[in-house]
C-alpha positions in Angstrom: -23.8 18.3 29.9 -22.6 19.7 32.7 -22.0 22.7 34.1 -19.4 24.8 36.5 -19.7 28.1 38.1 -17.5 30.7 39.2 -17.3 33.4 42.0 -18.4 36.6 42.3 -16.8 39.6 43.5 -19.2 41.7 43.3 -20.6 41.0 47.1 -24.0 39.8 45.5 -25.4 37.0 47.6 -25.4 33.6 46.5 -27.8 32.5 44.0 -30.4 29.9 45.6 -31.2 28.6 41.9 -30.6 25.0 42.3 -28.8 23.2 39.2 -28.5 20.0 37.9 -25.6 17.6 39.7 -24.0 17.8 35.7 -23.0 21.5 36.1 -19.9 21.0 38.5 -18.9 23.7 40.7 -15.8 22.3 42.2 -13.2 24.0 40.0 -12.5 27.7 40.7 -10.2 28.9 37.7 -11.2 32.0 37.7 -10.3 32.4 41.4 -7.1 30.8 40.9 -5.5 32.6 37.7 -6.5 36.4 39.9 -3.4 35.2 42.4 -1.4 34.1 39.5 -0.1 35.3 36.9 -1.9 36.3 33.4 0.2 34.0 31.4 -0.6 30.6 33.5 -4.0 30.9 33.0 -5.0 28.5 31.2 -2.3 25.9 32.0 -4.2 26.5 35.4 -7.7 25.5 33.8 -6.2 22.5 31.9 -4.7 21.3 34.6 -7.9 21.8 37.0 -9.7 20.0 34.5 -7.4 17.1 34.3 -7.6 16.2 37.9 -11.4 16.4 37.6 -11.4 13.6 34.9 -9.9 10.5 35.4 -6.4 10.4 33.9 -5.9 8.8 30.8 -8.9 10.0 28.7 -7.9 11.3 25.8 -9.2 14.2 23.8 -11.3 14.2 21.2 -13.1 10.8 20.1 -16.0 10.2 17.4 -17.5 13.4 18.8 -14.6 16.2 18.2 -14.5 18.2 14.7 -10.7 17.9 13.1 -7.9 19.8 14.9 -9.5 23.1 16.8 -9.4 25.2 13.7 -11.2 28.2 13.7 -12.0 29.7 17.4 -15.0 31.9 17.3 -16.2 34.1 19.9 -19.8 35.8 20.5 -20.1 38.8 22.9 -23.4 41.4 24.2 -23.6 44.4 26.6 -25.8 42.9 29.6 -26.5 43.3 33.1 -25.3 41.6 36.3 -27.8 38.5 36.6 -29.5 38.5 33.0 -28.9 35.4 31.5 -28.3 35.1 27.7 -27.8 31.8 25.6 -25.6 30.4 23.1 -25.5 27.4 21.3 -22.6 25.5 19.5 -22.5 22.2 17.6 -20.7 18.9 18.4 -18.8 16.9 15.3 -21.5 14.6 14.2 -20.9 10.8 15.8 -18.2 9.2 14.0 -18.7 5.8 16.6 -20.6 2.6 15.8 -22.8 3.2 18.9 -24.1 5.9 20.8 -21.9 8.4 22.8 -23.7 9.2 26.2 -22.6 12.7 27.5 -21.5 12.8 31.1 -20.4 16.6 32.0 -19.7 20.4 30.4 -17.1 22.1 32.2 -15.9 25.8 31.1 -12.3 26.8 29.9 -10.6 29.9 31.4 -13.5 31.4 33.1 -13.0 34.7 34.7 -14.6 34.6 38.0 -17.5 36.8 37.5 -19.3 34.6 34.9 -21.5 31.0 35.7 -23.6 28.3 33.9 -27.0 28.4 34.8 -28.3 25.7 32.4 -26.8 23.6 29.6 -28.9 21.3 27.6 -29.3 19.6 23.8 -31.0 19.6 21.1 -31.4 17.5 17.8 -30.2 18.1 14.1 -33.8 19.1 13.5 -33.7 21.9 16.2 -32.8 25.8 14.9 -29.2 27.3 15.5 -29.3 28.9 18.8 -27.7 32.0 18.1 -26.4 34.7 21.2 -29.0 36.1 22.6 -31.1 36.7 26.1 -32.5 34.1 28.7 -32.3 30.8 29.2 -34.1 28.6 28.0 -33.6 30.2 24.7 -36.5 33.0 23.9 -39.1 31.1 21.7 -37.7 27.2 22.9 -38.6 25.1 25.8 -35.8 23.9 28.0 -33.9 21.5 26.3 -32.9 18.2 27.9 -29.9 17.8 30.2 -26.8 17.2 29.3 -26.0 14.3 31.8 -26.9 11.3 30.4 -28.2 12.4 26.8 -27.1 9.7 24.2 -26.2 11.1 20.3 -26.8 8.0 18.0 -24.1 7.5 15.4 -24.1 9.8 12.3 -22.6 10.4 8.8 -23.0 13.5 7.6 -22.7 17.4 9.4 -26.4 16.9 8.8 -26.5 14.9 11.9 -24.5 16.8 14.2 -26.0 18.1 18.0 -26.2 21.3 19.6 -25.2 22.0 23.4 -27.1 25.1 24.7 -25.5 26.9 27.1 -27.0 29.5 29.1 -24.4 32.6 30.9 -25.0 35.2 33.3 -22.7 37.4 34.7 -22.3 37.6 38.4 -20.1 41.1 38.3 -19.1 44.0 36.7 -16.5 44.0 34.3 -16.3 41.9 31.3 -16.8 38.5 31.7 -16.0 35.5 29.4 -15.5 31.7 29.2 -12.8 30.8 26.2 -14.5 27.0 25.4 -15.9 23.9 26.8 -15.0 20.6 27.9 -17.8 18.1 26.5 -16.4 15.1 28.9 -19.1 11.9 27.3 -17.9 8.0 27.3 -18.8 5.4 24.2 -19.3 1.9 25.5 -16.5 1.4 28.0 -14.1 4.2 26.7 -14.5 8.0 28.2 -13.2 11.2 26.2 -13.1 14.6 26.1 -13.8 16.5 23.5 -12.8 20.7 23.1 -15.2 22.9 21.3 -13.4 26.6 21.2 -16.7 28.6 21.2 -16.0 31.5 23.2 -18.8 33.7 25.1 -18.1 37.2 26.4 -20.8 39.4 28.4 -19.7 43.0 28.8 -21.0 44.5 32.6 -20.3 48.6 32.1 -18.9 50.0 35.0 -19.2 53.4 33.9 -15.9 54.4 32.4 -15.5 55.1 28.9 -15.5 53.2 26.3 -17.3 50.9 28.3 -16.6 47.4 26.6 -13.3 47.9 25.6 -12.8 44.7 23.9 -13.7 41.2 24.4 -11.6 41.0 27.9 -8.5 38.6 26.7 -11.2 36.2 25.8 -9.5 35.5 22.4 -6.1 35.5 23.6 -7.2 32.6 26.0 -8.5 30.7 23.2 -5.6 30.7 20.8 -3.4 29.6 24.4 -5.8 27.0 24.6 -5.7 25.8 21.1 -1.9 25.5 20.8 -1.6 24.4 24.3 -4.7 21.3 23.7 -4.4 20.8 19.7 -1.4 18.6 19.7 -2.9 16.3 22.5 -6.4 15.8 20.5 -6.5 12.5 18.9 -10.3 12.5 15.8 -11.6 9.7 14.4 -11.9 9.0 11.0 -15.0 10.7 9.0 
């Protein structure tokens, strides 16, 4: 799967950690919704995410769960450059044929968060619950996200997990709402929206020092009535 980055503000050099070609960097939303206003956020980071994917491909497919639900959200205190991981699962494969994942992109990062891996692992594999480095403490890397194929499935038994590993890149706390699991079955591309949420509280000193989860949640219920009515799942 892939990944994006955002900016920091922080003045901290560039990291030289090369990633994977999977883990775009090309959109900015973070960047943008700072010079716009609060409330366009996200219509910003649909729409950036649109003109990164061919027009035309729907959401969901065999590999989104039914109808963006129940958003959750998992948050830690941490340190500028300490990674942490999460993992969340994809809807089991509803398709007669494998789906092949092509990219991860973010929704509504602010700008002092980035990927700095993403990867998948199997039914048999434990839940990959919040907590620090990447790869996951106690797990080898798993594989890429570009290019894994999920064979088809019946059951929630048989449902993947897409490991994501955070840092932040400033003070402040930083968040992404969701992801973007952009993957293609046969000839026919899709996107399917998983509202897991990730926030990493960076004190600066003032009191209390993580607030709250930095608007994270307000983002995800903007982007659940904004994307919910344009999601089209397949029959399970």
């Amino acid at each position: 799967m892939g990944r994006s980055t955002t900016s920091s503000t922080s003045g901290r050099p560039r990291s030289h950690r090369e990633l994977p070609p999977e883990l775009e960097r090309s959109i900015d939303v973070g960047r943008i919704v700072r010079i716009g206003l609060v409330g366009f956020g996200v219509l910003i980071a649909v729409v950036a995410v649109m003109v990164l994917w061919p027009r035309g491909v729907p959401y969901g497919g065999p590999l989104q769960d039914n109808g963006l639900i129940s958003p959750t959200v998992a948050g830690t205190r941490g340190a500028v450059g300490q990674p942490v991981s999460l993992g969340f699962s994809l809807a089991w494969n509803a398709a007669g044929e494998d789906a092949e994942l092509d990219r991860l992109v973010p929704l509504a990062p602010t700008a002092g968060i980035e990927i700095v891996g993403a990867g998948i692992l199997g039914p048999q594999d434990p839940v990959v619950e919040l907590g620090g480095g990447y790869p996951p403490e106690g797990l080898l890397k798993p594989p890429p996200v570009r290019g894994y194929r999920i064979p088809p499935g019946t059951t929630a038994l048989d449902a993947y997990q897409v490991v994501v590993g955070v840092e932040a890149t400033a003070p402040g706390i930083q968040s992404i709402a969701g992801f973007e699991v952009q993957y293609h079955v046969g000839g026919a591309s899709y996107r399917a929206i998983v509202l897991q949420g990730v926030w990493i509280c960076v004190p600066r000193g003032e009191k209390p020092a993580c607030p709250d989860k930095g608007g994270v949640v307000h983002r995800q219920e903007e982007l659940r009535l904004t994307l919910a009515p344009l999601i089209e799942t397949t029959d399970r």
